[in-house]
C-alpha positions as CSV (number, residue, x, y, z in Angstrom):
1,X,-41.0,-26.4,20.4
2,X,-39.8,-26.2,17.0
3,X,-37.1,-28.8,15.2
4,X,-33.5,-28.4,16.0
5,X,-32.4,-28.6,12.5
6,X,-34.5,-25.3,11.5
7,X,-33.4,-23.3,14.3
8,X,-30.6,-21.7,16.2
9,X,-27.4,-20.2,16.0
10,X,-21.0,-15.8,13.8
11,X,-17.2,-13.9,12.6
12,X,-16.9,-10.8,10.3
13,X,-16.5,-11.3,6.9
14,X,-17.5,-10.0,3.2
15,X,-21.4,-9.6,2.6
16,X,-23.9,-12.4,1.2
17,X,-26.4,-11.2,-1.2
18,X,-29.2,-10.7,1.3
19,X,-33.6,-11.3,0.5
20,X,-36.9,-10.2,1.1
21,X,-38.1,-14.2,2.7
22,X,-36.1,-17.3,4.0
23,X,-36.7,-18.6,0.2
24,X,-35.1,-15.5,-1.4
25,X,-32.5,-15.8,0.5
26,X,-31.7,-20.0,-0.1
27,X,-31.9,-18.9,-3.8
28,X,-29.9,-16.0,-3.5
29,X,-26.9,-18.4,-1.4
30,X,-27.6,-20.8,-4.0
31,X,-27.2,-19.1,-7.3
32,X,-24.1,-17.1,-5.8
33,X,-22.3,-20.6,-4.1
34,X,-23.5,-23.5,-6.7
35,X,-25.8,-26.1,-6.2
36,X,-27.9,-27.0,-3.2
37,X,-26.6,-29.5,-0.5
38,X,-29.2,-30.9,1.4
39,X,-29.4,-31.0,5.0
40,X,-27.0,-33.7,6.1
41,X,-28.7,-35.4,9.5
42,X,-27.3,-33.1,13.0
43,X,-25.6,-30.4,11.2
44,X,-27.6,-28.0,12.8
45,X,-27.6,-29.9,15.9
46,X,-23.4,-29.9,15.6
47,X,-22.9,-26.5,14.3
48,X,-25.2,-25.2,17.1
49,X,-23.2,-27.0,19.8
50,X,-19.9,-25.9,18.4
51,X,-21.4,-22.6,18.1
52,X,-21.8,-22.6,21.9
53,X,-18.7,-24.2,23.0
54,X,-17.1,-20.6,20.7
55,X,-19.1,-18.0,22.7
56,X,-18.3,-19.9,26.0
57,X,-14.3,-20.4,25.0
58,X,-11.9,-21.8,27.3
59,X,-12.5,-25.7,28.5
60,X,-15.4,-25.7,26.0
61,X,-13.3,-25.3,22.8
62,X,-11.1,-27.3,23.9
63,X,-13.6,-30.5,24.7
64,X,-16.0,-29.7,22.0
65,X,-15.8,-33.1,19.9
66,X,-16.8,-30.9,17.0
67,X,-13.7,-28.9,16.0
68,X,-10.3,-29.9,14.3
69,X,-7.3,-29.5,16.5
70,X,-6.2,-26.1,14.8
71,X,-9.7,-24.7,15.3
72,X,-9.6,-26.0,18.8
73,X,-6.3,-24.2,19.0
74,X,-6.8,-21.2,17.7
75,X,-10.3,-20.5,18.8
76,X,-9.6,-21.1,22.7
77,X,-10.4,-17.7,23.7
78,X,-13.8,-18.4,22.3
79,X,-15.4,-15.9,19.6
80,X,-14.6,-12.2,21.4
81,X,-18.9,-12.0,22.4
82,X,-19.3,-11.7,18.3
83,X,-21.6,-15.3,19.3
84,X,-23.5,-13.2,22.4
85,X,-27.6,-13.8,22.4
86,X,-27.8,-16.1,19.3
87,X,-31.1,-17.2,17.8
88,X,-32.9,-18.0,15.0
89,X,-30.3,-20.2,13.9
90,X,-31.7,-21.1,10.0
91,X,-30.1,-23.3,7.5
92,X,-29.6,-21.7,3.7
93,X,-27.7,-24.5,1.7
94,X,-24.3,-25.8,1.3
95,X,-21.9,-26.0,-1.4
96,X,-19.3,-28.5,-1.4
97,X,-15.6,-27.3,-2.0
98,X,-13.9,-30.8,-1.9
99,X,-10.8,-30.8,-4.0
100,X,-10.4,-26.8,-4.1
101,X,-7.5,-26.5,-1.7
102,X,-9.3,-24.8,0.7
103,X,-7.6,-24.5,3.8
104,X,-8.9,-23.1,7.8
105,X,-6.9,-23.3,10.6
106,X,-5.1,-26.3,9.3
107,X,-8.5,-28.6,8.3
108,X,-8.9,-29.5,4.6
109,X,-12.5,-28.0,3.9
110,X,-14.5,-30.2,2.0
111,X,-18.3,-28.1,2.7
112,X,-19.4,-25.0,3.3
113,X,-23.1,-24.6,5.3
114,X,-24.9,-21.7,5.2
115,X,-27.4,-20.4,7.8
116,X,-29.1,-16.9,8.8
117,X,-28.8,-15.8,12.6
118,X,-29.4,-12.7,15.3
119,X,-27.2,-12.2,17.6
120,X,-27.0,-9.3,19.9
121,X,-25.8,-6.8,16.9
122,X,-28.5,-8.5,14.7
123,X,-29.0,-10.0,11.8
124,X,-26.6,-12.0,10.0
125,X,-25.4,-14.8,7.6
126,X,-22.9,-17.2,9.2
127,X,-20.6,-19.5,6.9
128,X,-19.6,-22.8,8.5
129,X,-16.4,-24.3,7.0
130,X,-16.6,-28.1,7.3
131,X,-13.9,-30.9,7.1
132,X,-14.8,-34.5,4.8
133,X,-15.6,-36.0,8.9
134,X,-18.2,-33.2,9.2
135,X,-15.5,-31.5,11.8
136,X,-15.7,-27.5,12.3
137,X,-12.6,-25.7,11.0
138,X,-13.4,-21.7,10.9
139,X,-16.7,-19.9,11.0
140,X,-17.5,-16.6,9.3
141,X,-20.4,-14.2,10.7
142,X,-21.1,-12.0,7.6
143,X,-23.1,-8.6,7.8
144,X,-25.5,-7.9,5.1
């Protein structure tokens, strides 16, 4: 079985310069969104969880540990089945945005992951917006 953190894993939203490889494509995120975050220990493992709790909706949004009240809030009728057969899940980078004034569904974001992941309409690049406690305030699945 392969690693959590490399695999797994949306919301429309403006295109991401897309690549021919995974590499292409962290240097494409990278150049376009500033430097290169590393991995912070279970992102992948939270966002993936989170991630779930939004396709399932309900009870799960509103228990999952991992989103800010005003994501909990407005996300209780889960993602719409824009999360439906997700895989693949890959991390990109991150870019943090601490001190922009960057505001989703209430939460301060402080971070932005990036990752590549299918889902039932295919391939896509998903933007995670993160608090400063590493909470989940607004996704973006992005087409490109």
């Amino acid at each position: 079985s392969r690693d959590p953190e490399s695999r797994w894993g949306a919301r429309l939203a403006p295109a991401l310069p897309s690549a021919a490889s995974i590499a292409g494509e962290y240097q494409a995120v990278s150049a376009a969104y500033g430097p290169r975050v590393p991995l912070p220990p279970g992102l992948t493992a939270t966002v993936l969880a989170t991630l779930d709790a939004l396709r399932t909706g309900g009870a799960a949004v509103k228990q999952s540990a991992h989103l800010t009240p005003g994501a909990r809030r407005d996300f209780d009728g889960g993602a719409g089945g824009q999360l439906d057969e997700m895989r693949d899940l890959m991390y990109l980078g991150a870019e943090s945005v601490a001190g922009r004034g960057i505001e989703r569904h209430g939460g301060a974001v402080a971070r932005i992951a990036y990752y590549s992941i299918t889902t039932k309409t295919g391939k896509h690049y998903l933007m995670v917006h993160l608090t400063a406690e590493g909470l989940v305030t607004d996704y973006d699945l992005v087409d490109n």
